[in-house]
Residue frames relative to the residue before (quaternion, step in Angstrom):
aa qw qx qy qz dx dy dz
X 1.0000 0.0000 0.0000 0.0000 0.00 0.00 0.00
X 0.1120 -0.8702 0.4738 0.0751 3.60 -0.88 0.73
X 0.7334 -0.5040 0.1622 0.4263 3.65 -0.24 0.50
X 0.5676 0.4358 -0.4121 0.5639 3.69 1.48 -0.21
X 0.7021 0.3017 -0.5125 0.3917 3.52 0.38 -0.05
X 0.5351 0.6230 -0.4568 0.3419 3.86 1.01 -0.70
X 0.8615 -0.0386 0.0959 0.4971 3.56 0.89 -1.15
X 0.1502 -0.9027 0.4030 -0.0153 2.74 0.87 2.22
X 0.7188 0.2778 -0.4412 0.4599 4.01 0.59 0.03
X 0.3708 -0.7335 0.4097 0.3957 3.30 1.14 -0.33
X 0.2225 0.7751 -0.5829 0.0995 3.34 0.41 1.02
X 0.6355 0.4998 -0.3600 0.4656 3.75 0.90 -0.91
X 0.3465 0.5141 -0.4518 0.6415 3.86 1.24 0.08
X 0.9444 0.1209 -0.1872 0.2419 3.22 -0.81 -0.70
X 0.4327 0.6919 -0.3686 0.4452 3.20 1.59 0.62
X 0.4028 0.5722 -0.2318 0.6757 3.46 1.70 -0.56
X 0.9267 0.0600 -0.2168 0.3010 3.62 -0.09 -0.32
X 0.2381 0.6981 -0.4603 0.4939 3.08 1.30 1.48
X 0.1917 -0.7128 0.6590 0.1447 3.52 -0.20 1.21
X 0.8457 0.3041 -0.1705 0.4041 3.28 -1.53 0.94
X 0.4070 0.8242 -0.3757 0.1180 3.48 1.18 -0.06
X 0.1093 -0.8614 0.3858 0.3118 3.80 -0.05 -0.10
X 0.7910 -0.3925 0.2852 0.3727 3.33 -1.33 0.17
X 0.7060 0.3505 -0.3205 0.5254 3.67 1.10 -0.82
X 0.4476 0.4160 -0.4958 0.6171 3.90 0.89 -0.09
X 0.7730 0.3125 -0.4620 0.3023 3.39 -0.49 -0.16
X 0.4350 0.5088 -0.4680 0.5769 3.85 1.36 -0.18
X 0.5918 0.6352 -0.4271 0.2529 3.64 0.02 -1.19
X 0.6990 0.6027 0.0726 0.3780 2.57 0.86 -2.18
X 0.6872 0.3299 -0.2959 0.5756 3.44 1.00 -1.01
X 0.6244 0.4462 -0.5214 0.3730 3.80 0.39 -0.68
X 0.5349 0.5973 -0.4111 0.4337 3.89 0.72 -1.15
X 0.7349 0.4095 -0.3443 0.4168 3.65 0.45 -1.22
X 0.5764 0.6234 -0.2937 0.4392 3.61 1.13 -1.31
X 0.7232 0.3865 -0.3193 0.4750 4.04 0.46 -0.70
X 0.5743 0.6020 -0.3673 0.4159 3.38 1.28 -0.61
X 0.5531 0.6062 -0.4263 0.3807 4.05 0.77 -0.47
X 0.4041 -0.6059 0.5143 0.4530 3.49 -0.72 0.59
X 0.6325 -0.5209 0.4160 0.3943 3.52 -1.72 0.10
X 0.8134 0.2890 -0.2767 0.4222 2.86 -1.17 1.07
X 0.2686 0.7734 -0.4445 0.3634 3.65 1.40 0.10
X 0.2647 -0.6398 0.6591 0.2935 3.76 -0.96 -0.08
X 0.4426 -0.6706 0.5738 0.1587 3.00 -0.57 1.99
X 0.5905 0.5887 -0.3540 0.4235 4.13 0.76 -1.60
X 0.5525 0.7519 -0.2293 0.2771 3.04 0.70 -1.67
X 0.8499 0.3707 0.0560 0.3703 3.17 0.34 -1.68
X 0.6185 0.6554 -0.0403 0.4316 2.74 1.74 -0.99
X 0.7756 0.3161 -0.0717 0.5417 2.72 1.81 -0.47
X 0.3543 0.6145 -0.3955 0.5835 2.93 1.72 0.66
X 0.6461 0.6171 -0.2462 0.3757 3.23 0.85 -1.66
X 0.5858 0.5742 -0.2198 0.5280 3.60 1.26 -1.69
X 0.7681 0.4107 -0.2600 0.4170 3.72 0.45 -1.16
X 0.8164 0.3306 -0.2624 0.3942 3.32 0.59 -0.28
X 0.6149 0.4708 -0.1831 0.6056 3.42 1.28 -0.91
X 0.7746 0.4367 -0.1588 0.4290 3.70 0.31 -1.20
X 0.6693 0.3813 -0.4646 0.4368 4.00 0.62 -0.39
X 0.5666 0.5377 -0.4617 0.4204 4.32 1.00 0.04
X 0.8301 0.2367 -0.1851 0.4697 3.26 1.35 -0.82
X 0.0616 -0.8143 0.5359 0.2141 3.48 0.27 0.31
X 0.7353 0.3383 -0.2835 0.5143 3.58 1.03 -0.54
X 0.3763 0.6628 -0.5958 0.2533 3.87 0.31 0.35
X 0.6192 -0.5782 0.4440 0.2916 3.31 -1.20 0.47
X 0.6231 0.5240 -0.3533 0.4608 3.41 1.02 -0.51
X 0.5506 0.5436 -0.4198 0.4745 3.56 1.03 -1.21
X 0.7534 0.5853 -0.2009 0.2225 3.67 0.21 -1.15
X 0.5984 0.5571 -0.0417 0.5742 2.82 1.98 -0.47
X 0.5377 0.5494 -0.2433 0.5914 3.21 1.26 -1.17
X 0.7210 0.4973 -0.2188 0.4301 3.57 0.69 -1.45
X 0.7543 0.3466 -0.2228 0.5112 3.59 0.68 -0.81
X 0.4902 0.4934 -0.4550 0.5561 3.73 1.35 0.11
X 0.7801 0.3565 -0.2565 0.4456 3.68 0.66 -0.30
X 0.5982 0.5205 -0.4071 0.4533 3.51 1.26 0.60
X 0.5827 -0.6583 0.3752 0.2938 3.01 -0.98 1.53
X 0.6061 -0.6086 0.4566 0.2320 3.56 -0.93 1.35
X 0.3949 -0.7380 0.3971 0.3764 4.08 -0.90 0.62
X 0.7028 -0.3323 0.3529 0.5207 3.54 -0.90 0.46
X 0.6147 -0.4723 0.5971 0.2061 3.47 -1.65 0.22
X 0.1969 0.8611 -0.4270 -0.1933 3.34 -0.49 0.39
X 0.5709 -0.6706 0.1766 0.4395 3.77 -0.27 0.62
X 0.2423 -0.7556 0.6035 0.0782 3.83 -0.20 0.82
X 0.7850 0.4914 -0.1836 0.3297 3.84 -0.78 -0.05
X 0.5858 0.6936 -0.3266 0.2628 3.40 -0.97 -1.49
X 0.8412 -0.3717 0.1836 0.3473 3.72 -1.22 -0.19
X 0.6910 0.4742 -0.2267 0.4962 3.00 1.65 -1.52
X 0.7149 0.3306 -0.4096 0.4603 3.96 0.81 -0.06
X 0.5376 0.6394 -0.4031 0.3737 3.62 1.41 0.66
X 0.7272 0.4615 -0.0277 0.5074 3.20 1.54 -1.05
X 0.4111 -0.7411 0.4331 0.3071 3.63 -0.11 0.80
X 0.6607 0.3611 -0.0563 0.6557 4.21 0.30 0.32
X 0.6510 -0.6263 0.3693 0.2180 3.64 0.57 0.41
């Protein structure tokens, strides 16, 4: 896979050369970039192209930071509800 298919309109390119960007433009940005993959694409995949090339000049850009936490493994579920948050005393 090569970087035109990782970041076929090039938006995560041209996030990087936004002076001043923030962190929620860079969510914005990544979901916009994320619908853009054809179906079935390896979202990871790409992502980690994107990170290697774009992300080892910036380690602090907002985009890198994002990219990175879009590739960390979500926390566990945790159970919310049930009897004991029905019942006063468990």
């Amino acid at each position: 896979m090569d970087l035109g298919e990782a970041d076929p309109k090039g938006l995560i390119r041209e996030s990087y050369r936004i002076e001043g960007i923030t962190a929620s433009e860079c969510r914005s940005i990544l979901v916009d970039w994320a619908l853009s993959l054809p179906t079935g694409s390896g979202f990871v995949d790409h992502a980690r192209i994107l990170l290697a090339v774009y992300g080892k000049d910036a380690p602090d850009h907002p985009m890198t930071v994002v990219l990175t936490d879009a590739l960390s493994a979500p926390e566990a579920p945790r159970r919310r509800g049930g009897r004991a948050a029905r019942v006063p005393g468990g």
